[in-house]
KEMIVO-885424 format. One record per residue: x, y, z of N, C-alpha, C, O in turn. Coordinates in pm, whole numbers, plus 50000, padded with zeros to 5 digits. Example, Ala and Ser with C-alpha at 12.3 -4.5 7.8 and 13.67 -1.06 7.14 Angstrom:
2
513194943150780512304955050780513204967050780514244966850846;512854977550708513674989450714512905000350787513415011450804;
***
This chain:
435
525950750489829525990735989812526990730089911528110734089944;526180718189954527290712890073528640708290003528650705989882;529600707090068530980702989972531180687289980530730684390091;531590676289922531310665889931532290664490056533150671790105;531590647290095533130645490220534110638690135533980635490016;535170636790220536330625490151535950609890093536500602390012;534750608990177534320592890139533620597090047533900590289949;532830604690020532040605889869533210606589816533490595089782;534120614189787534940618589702535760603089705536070599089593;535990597389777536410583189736535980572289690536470562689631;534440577189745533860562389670533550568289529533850560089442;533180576989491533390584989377534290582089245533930581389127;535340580989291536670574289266536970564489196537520562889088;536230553889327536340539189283535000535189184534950525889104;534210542589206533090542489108533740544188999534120533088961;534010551188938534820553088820535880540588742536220536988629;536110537088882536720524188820536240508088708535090503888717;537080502088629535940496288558535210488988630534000489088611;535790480888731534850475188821533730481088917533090473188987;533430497288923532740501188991531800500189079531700505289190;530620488488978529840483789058529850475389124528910474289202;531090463689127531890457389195532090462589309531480458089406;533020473589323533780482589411531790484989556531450481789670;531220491989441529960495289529529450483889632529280484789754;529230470789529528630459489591529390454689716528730449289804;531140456589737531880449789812531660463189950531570462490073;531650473189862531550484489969530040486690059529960493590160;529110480490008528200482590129527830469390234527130469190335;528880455290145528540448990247529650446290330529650437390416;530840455690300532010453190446531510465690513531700465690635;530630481090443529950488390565528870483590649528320489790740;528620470390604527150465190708528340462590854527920463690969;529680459490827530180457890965530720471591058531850475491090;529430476491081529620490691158529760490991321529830499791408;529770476991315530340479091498531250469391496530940457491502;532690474391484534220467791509534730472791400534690483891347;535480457591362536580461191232535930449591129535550437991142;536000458291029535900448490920536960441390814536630436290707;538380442090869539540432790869540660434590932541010445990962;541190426990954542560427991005543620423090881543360413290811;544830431090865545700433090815547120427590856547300429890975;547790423390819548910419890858549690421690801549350418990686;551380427090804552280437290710553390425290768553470418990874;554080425690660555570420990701556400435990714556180447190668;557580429990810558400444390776559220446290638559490457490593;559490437590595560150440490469558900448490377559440457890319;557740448190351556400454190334557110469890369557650477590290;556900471590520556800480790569557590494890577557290506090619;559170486890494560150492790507560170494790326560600505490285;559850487490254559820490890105558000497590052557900505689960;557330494990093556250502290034555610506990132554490501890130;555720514090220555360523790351554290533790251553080534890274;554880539390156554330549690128552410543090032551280547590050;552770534289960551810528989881550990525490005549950532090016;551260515390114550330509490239549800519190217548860519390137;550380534090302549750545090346548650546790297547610546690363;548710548890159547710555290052546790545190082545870550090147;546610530890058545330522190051545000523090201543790524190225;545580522790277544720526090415544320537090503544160536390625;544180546990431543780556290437542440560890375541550567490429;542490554390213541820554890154540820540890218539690541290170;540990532590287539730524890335539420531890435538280529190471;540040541990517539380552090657538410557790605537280558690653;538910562690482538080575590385536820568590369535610570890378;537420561490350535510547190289534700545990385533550542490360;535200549090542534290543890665534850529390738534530525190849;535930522190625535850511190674536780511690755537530521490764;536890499290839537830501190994538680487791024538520476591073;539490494290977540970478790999541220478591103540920487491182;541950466391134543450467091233544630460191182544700448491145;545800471691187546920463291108547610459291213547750466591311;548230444691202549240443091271550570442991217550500440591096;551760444591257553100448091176554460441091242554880441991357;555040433691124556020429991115557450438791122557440446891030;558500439691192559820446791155560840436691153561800437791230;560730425391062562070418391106563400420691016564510416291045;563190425990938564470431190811565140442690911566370443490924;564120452490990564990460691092565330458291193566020466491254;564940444591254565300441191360566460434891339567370438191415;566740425591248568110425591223569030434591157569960428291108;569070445491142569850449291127570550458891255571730458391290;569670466191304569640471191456570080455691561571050457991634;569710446191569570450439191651571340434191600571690424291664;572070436391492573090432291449574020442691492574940441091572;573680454791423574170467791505575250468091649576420470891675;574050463291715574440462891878575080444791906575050439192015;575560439091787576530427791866575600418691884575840409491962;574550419091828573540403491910573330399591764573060407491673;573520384791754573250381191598571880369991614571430363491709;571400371991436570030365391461569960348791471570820340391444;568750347591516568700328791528567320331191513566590340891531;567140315691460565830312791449565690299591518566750293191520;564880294891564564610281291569562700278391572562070284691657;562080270691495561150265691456559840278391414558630279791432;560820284791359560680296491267560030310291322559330318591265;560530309591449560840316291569562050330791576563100328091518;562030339891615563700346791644563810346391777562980350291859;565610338091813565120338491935565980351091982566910356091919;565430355292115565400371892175566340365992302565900358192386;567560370692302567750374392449567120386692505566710396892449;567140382192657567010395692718567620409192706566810418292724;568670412292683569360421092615568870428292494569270439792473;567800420992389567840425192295566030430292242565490432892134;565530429592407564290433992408563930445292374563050447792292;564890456692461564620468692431564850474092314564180483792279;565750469192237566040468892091564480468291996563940477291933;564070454292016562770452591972561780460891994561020462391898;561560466592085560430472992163560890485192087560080490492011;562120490292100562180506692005562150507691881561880518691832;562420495991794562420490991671560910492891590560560500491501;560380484691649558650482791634557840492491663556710492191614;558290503991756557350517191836557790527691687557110536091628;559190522791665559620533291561559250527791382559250535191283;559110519891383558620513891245557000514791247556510517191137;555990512991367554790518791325554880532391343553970537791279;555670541791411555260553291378555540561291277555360573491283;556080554291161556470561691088555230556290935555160564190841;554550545690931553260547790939552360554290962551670558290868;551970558491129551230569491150551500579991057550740583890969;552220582791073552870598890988552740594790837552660603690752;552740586290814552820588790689551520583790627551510581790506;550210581090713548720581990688548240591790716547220595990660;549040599690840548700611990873548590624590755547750633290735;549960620690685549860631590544548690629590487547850638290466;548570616290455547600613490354546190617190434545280610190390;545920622990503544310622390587544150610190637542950609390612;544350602090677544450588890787544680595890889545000607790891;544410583991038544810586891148544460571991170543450565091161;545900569891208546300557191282547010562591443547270574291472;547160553691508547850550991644548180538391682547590527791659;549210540591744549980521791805548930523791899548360533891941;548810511391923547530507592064548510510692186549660513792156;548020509892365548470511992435549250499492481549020489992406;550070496692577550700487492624549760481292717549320488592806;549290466392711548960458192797547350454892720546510447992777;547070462392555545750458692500546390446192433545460438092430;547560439792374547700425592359548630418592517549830421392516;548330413392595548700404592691549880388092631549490378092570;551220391292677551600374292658552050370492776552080376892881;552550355192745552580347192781554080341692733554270341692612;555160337292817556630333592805556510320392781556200312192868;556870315992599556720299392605557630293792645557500284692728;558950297992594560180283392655561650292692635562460291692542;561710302392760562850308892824563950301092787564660308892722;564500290192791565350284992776565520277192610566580272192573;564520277492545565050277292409564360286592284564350284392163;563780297892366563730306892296564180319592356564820326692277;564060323492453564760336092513562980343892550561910338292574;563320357492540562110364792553560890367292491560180377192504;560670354592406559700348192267558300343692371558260334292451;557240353692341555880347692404555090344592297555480343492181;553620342692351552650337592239551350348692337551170350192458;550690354392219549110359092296548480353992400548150342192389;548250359192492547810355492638546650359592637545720352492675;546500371292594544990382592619544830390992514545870392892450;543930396092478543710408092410542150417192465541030411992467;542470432392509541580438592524540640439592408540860449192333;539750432592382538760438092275537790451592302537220456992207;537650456092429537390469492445537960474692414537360481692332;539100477992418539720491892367539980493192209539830501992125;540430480992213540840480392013539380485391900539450489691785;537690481792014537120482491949536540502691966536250511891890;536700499792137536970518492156538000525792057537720537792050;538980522691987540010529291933539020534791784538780546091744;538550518891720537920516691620537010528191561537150535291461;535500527091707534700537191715535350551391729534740560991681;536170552691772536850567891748537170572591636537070584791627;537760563291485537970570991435539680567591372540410571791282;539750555691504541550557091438541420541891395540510533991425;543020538891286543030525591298544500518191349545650521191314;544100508891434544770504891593546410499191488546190494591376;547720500091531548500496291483549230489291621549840494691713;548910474691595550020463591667550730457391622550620448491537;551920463191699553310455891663553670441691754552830433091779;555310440991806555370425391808556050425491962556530415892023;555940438392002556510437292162555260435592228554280441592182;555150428692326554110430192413554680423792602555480414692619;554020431292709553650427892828553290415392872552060414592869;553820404892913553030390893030552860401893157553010413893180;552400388493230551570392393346552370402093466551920410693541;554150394793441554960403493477555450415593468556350421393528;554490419593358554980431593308556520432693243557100443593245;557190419993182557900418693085557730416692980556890408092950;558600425192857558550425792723558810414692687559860409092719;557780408392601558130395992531558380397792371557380404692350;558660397292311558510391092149557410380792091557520368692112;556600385092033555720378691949555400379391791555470388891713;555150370191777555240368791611553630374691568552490372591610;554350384991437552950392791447552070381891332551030386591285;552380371091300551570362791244550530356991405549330355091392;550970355791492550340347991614549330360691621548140358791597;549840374191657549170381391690547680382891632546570381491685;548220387091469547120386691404545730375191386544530377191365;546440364291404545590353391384544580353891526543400350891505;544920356991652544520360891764543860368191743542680365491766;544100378491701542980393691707542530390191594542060401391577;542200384091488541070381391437540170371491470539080368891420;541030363991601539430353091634539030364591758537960360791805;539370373691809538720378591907537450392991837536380397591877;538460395591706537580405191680536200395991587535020396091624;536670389191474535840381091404535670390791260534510393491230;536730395991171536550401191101535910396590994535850384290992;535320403090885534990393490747536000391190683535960382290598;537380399490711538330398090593539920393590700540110397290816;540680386490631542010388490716542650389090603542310381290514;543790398890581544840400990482546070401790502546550409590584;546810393090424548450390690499549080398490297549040395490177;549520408190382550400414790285551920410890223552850412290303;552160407590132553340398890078554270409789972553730419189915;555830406289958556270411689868555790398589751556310403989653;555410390489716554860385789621553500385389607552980377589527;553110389889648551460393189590550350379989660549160383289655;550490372489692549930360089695550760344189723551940342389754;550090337889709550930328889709551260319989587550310317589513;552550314289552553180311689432552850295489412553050288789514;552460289489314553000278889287554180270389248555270273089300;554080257889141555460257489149556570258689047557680253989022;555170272188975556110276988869555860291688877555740299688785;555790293389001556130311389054554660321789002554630333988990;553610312388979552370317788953551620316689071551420306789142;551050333389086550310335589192548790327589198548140331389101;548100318689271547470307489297546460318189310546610328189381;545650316189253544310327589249543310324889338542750334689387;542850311489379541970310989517542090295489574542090285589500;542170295189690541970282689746541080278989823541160284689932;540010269789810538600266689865539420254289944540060245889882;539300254290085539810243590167539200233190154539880222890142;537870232190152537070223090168537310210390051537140198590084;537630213389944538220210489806539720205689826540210194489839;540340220289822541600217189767542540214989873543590211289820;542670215490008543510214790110544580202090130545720202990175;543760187290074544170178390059545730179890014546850180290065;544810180589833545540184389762546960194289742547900190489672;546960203289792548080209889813549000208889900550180212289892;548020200490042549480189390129550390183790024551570186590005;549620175089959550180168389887550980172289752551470162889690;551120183389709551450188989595553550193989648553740200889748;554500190089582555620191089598556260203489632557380205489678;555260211889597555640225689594555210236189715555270248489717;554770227189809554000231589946555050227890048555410216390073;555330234990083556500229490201556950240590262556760252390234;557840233190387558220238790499556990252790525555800250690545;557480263290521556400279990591555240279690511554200284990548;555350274190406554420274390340552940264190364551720265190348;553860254790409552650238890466552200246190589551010245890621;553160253290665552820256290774551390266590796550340264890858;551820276190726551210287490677549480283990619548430289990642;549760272990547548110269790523547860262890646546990269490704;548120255090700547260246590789547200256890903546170255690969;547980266090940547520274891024545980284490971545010284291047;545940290790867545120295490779543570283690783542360285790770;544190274490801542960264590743542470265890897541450272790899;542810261991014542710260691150541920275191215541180273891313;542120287391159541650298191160540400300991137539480303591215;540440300090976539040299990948537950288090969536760288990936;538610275991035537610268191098537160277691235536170271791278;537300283991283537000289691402536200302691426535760310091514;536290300691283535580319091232534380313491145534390302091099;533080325191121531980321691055532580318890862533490323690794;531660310590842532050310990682531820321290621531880318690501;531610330090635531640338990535532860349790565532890360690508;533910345590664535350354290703535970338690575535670326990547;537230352390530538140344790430539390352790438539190363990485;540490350390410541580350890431541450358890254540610358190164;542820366490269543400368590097544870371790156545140375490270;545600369690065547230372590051547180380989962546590378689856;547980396089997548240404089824549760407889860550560403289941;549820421489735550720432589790549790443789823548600444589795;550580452489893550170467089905549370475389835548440482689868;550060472189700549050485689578548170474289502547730475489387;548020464689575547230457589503545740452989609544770446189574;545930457789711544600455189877543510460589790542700452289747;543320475989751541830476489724541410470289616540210471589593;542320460689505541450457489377541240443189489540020441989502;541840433889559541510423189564540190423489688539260415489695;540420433589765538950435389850537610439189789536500435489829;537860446789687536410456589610536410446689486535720451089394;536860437289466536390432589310536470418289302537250411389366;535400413389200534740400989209536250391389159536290380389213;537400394489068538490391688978539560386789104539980375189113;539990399689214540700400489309541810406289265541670415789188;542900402889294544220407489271545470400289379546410407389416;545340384889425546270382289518545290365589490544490361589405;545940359389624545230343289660544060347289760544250355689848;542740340289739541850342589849541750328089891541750317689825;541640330990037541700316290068540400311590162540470313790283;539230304990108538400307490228537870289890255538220280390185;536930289490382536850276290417536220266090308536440254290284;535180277990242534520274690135533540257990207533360252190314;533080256690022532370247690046532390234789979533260236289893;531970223589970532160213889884531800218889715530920227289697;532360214489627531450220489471530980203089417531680193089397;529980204789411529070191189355528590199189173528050209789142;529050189289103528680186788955527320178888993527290172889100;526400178788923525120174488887524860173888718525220182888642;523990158388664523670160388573522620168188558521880167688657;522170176788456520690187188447520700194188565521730193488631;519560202588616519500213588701518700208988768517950199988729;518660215288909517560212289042516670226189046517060236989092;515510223788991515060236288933514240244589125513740255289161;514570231389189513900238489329514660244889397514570256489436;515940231989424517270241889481517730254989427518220263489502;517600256689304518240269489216517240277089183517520282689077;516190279989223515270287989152515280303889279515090315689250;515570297789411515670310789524517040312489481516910324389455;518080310489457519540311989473519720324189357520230335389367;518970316089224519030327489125518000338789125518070346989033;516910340389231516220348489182516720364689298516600376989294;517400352589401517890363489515519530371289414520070382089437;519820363589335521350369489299521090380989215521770391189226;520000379689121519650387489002518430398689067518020408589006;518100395289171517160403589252515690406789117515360417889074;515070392989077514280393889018513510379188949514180369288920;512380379688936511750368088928512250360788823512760368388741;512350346888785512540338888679510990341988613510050346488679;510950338588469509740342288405508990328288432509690319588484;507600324988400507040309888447507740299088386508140289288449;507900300888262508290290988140509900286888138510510278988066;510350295988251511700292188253512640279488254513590277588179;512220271788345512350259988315512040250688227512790241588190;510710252988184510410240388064511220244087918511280235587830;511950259887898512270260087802513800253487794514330248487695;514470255487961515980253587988516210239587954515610232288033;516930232787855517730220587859518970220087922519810218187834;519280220487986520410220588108521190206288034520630195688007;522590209888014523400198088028523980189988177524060178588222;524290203888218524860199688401524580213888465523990222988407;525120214288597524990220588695525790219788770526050209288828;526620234288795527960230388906526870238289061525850244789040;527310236089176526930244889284527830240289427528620231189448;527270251589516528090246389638527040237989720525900235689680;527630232989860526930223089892525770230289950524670224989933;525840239690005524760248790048523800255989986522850262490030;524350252789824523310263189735523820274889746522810281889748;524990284189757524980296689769526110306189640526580317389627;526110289689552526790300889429526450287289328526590276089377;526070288389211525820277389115526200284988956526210297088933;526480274288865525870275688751525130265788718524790255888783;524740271188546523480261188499524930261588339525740270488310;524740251388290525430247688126524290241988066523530233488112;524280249587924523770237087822524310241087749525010251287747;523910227587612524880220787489523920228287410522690227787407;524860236387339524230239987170524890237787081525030246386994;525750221287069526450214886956527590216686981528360209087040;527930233486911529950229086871530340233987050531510237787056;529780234487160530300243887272529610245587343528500248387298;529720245287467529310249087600528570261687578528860268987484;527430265087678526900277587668526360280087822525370275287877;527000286087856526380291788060525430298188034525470309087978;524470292588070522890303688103523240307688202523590319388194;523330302188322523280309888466524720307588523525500297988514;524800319888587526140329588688525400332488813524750342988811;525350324688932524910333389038525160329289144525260317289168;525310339189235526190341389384525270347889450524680358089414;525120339989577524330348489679524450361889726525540363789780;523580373589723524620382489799525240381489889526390385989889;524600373990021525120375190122527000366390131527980369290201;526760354090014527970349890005529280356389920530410351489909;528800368189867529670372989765531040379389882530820384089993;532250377889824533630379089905534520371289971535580372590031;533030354389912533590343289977535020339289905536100336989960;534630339089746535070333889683534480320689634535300312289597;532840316789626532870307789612532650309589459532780299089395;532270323589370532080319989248533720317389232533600307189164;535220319089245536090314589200536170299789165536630294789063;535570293489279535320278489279534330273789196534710264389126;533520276189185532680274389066532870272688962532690262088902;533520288388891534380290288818535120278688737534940274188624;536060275488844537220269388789536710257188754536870252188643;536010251588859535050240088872534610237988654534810228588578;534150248388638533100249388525534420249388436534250241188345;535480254488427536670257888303537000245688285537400242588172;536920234088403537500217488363536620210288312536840201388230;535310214188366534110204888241534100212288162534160204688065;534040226988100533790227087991535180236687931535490248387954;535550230687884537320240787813536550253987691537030264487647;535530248887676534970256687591533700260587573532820253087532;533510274787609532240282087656532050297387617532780307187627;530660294987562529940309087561529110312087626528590302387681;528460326087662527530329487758527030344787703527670351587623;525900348087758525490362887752525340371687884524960364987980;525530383887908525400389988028524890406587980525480413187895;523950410088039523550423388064524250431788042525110433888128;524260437787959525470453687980526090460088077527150466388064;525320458388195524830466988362525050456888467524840458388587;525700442388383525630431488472527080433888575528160430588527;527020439988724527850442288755529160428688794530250430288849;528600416988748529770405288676530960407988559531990402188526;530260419688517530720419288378532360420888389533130414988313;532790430388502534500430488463535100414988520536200411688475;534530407088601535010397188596535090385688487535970377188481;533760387388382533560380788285534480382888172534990373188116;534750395888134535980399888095537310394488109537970388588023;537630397288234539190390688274539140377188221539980376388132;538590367688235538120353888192537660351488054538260341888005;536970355787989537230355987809538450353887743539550354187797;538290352587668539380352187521539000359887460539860367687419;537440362787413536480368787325535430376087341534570369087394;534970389487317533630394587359533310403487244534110409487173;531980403487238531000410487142530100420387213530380422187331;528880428487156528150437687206526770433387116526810431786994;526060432487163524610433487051523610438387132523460432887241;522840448287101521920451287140522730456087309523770462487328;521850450587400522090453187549522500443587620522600442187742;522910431587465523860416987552525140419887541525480425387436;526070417187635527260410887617527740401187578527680394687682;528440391187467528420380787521530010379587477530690385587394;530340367187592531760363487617531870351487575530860344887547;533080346787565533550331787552535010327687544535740332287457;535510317387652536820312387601536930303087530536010299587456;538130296687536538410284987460538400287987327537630296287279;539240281587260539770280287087538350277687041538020265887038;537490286187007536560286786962535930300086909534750300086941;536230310086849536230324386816534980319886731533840321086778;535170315286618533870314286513532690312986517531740319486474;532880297186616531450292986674530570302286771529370304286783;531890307686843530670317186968530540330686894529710338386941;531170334286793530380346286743528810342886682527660346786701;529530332686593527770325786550526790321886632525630325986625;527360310986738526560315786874526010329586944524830330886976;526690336386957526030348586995525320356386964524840363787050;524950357986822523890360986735522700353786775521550358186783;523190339986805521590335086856521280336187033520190334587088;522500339287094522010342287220521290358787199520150363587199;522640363387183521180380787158520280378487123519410385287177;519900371387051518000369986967517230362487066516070359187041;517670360087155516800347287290516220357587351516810367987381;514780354487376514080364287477514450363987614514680352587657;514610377287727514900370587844514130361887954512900361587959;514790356188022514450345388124513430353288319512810348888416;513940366788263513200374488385512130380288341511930385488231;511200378588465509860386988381510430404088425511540405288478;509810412988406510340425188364509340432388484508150430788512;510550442388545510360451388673508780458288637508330463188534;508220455988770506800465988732506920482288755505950489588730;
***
């Protein structure tokens, strides 16, 4: 008997997990990106220098999967301390470090020595990473005189990063790089990254945080942000400021430049594979998203391909004339909707559905939330096998089993949706049945 490989034995793994079929669904459509990378990564050094060992493990374990990053990496907790070391103290200006010349080579050994100790330590784990060569990111010297040896991305070889890719390794760029002079500049590996993901065009970009995401303004991690929606809004929200204002509108400016279906997420370290492989996440996802339009009743034309492509199966004929629809949330494109109706004491979701091709957007989050403000209080039924189901979970208050339904419900309402759910299990289904 053949012996399994490491990627069976990993996806294996994550199969096992409760989200499994989650894990599966996310896993064959970041393997449809088999020529390049299917995200870029971005590490702070404080990251790099406190959970080195955890990174290791999750990126290794996405090699194992087939899938193909590029991390870029932060060292600034060691850069100050090493240039503090040697007599040069830090400055910032417009959230910048500025570099004398003197303190290049510092940087340059700093950063060669903080990703390689990465390598090695993916290397244990069965990974194989490598720093890229000198002159595959190219800069450019912005302002010598009030920043010192501080450039910005000039170039990037996308041959080689994507030659590195196809080999087998995954490319590690740090924050020294070459201008045209063949002088070491300093670059901010936020510039970098944002660069090499408009050159590569990943589906995913991930900025790794010692807080997991990003906080509101009561230190709760912000679970998704749909720009198209909420961008306004969070200019405007008190608790958005200075790196942080900055930080989205750079983010927002990004993924205008990239296809909609690339989205940004913020995590930690031991938290990358739940928020990549699962419908729930585990960090902030932030994507361009789409408008969410409320509708009274349902558009039985617009929604009839959306749901039959999500559930990969026909609506039965009668489907509609039996549905009394109260409202209808969806995106502006049609590519994630629900359907609500009223059965007296409470909300009841007939339909959950997300395009495949849009699933990772995040637009069921938006939906979602969309649906928790019209209705505070809701029941629903789902398939046993419905690979929604661990997200439906996280989101309950309440769940039952009958027969081969699930059914869930939040909101201060325990009584009613059990009694409800007795009559959803007894509802015949809405699909006609596989031949």
């Amino acid at each position: 008997m053949t012996e399994p490989s490491f990627r069976d034995q990993a996806s294996l793994l994550l199969a096992n997990l409760r989200e499994g079929r989650e894990v599966r669904a996310y896993l064959d459509q970041f393997s449809a990106a088999d020529e390049g990378c299917f995200a870029v990564v971005k590490v702070g050094g404080a990251l790099m220098a406190q959970e080195l060992e955890t990174l290791a493990d999750r990126l290794a374990l996405l090699q194992a999967l087939g899938l193909r990053p590029v991390i870029v990496f932060g060292a600034g907790p060691q850069l100050d301390g090493r240039l503090g070391a040697a007599g040069i103290g830090t400055e910032r200006r417009d959230g910048l470090r500025v570099t004398p010349a003197p303190a290049m080579p510092i940087v340059a050994a700093e950063t060669a020595r903080t990703g390689l100790l990465l390598v090695e330590a993916m290397r244990a784990r069965g990974g194989n990473a490598v720093l890229v060569p000198p002159g595959t990111i190219t800069a450019r010297l912005l302002d010598a005189e009030r920043y010192g040896h501080v450039g910005e991305v000039a170039g990037i070889d996308e041959e080689a990063l994507r030659g590195l890719l196809a080999s087998g390794m995954v490319p590690l760029i740090g924050c020294a790089h070459l201008d045209a002079e063949a002088r070491l500049l300093n670059v901010n590996a936020d510039d970098v990254a944002r660069q090499v993901a408009l050159a590569l065009r990943p589906q995913k970009i991930v900025f790794l945080t010692g807080t997991g995401g990003m906080l509101d303004g009561e230190g709760r991690i912000v679970d998704s942000i749909n720009l198209a929606t909420d961008l306004e809004g969070l200019r405007a929200a008190d608790w958005v400021h200075g790196g942080m204002a900055l930080k989205l509108d750079q983010i927002a400016q990004l993924l205008s430049e990239l296809p909609l279906s690339s989205s940004v997420s913020m995590t930690d370290a031991n938290n990358l594979v739940r928020e990549l492989f699962t419908h729930g996440g585990a960090g902030t996802l932030i994507r361009q998203g789409e408008r969410i339009l409320t509708e009274e009743g349902a558009d039985a034309r617009a929604l009839t391909p959306l749901i039959e492509r999500a559930f990969g199966r026909r609506l039965r004929p009668d489907y509609w004339q039996r549905l009394d629809a109260a409202y209808s949330i969806r995106t502006e494109n049609t590519r994630a909707a629900a359907i609500v109706t009223d059965l007296g004491p409470m909300h009841c979701l007939d339909k959950f559905a997300v395009d495949p091709d849009a699933r990772g957007e995040g637009l069921a989050k938006a939906v979602w939330a969309r649906l928790k403000a019209r209705s505070p209080r809701l029941v629903w039924r789902s398939r046993a096998r419905n690979p929604f189901n661990a997200f439906y979970a996280s989101e309950a208050d309440g769940f039952l089993r009958r027969g081969f339904w699930h059914v869930y419900w939040y909101g201060d309402a325990d009584l009613a949706a059990i009694e409800l759910g007795e009559k959803l299990a007894s509802l015949p289904p809405d699909f006609e049945e596989a031949a």
